[in-house]
C-alpha positions in Angstrom: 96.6 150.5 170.6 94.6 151.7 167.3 93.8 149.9 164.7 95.1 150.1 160.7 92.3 152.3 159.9 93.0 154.6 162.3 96.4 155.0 161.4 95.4 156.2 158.1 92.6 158.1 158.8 95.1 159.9 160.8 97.5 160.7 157.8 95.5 163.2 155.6 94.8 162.8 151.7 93.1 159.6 151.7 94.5 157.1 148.8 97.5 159.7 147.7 98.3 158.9 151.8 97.7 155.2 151.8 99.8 154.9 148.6 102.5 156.9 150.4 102.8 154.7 153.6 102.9 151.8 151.0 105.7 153.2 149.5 107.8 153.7 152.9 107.0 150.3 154.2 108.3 148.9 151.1 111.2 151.2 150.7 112.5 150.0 154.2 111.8 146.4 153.9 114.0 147.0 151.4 117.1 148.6 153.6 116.7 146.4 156.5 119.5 149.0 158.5 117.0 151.7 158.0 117.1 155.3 156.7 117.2 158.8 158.0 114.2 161.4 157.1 116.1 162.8 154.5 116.6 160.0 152.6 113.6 159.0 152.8 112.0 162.1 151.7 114.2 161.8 148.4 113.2 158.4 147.6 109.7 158.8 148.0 109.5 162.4 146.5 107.8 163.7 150.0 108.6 167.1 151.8 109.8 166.1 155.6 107.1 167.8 157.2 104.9 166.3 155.2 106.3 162.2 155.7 106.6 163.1 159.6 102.8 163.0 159.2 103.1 159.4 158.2 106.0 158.5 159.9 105.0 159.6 163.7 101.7 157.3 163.6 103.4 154.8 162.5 106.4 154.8 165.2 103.1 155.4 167.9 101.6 151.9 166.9 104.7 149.6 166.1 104.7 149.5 162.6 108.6 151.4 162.5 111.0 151.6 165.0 113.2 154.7 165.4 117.0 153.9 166.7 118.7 157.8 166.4 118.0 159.6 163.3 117.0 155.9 161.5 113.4 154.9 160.7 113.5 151.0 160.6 110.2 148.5 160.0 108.6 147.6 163.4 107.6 144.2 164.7 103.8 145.0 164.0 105.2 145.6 160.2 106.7 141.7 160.1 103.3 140.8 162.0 101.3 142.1 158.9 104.1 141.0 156.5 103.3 137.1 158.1 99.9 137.3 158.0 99.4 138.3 153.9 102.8 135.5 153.0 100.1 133.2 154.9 97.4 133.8 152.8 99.8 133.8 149.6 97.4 131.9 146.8 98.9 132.1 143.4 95.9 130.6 141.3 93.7 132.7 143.4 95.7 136.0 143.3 96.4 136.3 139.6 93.2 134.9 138.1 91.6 137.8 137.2 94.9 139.0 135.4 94.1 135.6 133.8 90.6 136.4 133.1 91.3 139.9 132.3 93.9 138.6 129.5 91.8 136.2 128.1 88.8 138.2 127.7 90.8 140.6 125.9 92.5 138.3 124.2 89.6 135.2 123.3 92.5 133.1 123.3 93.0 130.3 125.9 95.2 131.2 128.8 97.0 129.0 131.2 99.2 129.5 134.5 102.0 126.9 134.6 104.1 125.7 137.6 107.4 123.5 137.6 107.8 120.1 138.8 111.2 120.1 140.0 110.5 116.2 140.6 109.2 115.3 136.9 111.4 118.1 135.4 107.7 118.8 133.8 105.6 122.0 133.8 101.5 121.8 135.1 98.8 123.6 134.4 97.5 124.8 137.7 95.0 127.3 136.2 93.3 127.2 132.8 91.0 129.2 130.9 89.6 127.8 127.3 89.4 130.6 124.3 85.5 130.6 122.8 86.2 130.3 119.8 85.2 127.5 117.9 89.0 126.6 116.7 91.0 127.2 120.1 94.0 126.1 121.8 92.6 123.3 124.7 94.7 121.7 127.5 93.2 120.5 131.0 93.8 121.3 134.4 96.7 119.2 136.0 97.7 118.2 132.7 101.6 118.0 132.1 104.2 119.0 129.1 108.0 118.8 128.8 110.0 121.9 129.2 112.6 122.2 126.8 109.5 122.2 123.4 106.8 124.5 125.0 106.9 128.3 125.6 105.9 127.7 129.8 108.3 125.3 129.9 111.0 127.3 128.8 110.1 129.8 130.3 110.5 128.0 134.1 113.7 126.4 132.7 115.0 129.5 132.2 115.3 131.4 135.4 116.4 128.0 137.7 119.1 127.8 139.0 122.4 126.9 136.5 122.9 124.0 138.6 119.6 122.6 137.8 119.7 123.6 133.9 122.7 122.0 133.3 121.3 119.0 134.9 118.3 119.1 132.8 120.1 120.1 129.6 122.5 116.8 130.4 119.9 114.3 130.7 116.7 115.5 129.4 115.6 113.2 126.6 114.4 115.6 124.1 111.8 113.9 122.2 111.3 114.9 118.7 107.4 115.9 118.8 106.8 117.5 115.8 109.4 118.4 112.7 109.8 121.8 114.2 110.8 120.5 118.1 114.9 121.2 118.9 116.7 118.1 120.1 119.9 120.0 119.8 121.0 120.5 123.5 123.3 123.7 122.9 120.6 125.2 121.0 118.2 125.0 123.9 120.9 126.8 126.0 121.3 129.6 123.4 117.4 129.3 123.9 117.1 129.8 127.8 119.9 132.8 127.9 117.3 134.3 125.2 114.2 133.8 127.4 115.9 135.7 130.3 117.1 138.5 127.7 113.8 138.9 126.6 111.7 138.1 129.4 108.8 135.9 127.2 109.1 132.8 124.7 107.2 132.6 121.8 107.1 128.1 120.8 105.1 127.8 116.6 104.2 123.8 116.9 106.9 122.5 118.7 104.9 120.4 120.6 101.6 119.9 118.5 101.4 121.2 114.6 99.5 124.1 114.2 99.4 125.1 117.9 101.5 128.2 119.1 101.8 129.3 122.7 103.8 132.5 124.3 104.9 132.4 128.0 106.1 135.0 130.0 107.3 134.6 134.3 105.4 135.7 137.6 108.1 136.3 140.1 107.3 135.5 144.1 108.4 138.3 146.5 111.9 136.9 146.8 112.3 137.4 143.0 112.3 133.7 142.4 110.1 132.7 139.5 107.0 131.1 140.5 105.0 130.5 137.8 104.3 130.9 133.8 101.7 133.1 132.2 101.1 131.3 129.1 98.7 132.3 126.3 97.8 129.6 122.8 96.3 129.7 119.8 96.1 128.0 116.8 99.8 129.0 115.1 98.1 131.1 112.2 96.1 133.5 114.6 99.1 133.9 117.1 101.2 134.9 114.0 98.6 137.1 113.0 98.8 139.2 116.1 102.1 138.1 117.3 103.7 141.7 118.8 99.9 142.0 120.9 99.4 138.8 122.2 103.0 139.1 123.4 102.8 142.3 125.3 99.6 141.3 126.5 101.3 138.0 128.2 104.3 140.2 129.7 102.0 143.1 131.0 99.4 139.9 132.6 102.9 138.8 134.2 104.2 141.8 135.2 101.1 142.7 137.4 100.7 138.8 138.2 104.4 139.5 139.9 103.3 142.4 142.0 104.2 144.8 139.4 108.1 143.5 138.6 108.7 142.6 134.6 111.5 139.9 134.1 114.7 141.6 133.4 
């Protein structure tokens, strides 16, 4: 049996070739009955003759199956599919989107995860700003949900079972004079994070501090995490509209390339 390399060393055009047999493997995982040639040739914009090139290598080592005129993934795709969900390291795969966005940035960024136990959010990745005036939390360090931008942010796309849970018996603590303690606004507030798909909190939590959050979605489309960016409130007012589609592109390609919706 060949090996991967092989396979696409066999299917001319290099990367345009490699990206091509991506796009097929993730097209069918997608329709788990499987397709014919000719839909497949429409979705991925490929002439037949040229996607039999892929396709018949492919079939000859495993990685699709063909039942009739159907092209369905093969057990040496799930194999491969087993072996990456094993290696599946969220701090490790997106920090250098983190790095990337806070070099670009020089503001502090942060990945945030939920504890379903605490009903608390913790930071599982940080990286401090330079500047002299900055935005500083530590690793492992916890905050409540419903007055921080991360926390909203994971609030927001659980389940409804578990935000109406939360929403019922969450104490919500006045922290500064700008925190909500009104649980109907926080709702209102949650359906707004999933419109938008980030949260921008201006000292909720601590005066002067600001933070903007947007979700990293796992493969199932559950949200797995927060991107969150701070900064004293001033400077993240200053460049508000930037620092906010810097945090949702940082997301985006944190989630494999998927934006919230």
């Amino acid at each position: 049996m060949t090996g991967d390399s092989e396979i696409l060393e066999r299917d001319s055009g290099g990367p345009r070739a490699m990206g091509r047999v991506l796009a097929l493997l993730e097209l069918l995982a997608g329709t788990p009955v499987g397709l014919p040639l000719a839909e497949i040739s429409v979705a991925l914009g490929v002439p037949k003759s040229t996607l039999l090139n892929s396709l018949r290598p492919l079939v000859s080592d495993d990685f699709l199956v063909v039942e009739g005129a159907l092209y369905r993934l093969g057990p040496r795709a799930f194999r491969l599919a087993a072996t990456i969900g094993s290696a599946y390291d969220l701090p490790r795969l997106v920090r250098g989107y983190l790095r990337a966005l806070a070099d670009t940035t020089q503001e502090s960024v942060n990945l945030a995860v939920l504890d379903h136990q605490t009903h608390r959010f913790v930071y599982i990745d940080v990286l401090e700003s330079p500047r002299p005036v900055r935005y500083t939390v530590r690793l492992g360090m916890s905050g409540p949900l419903y007055s921080t931008a991360a926390g909203r942010v994971l609030l927001a796309y659980q389940s409804t079972d578990y935000q109406n849970d939360y929403i019922a018996k969450a104490k919500l603590t006045p922290l500064t004079a700008r925190t909500n303690t009104d649980r109907e606004v926080l709702r209102s507030q949650l359906e707004e994070v999933r419109r938008k798909g980030f949260w921008v909190s201006l000292g909720e939590s601590v005066e002067d501090s600001a933070a903007v959050a947007a979700p990293v979605f796992g493969p199932d489309g559950a949200v797995l995490a927060a991107v969150s960016l701070g900064a004293p409130s001033d400077r993240l007012l200053a460049n508000q509209d930037a620092l906010v589609a810097a945090v949702v592109k940082t997301a985006a390609h944190a989630s494999g390339g998927v934006a919230a919706a």
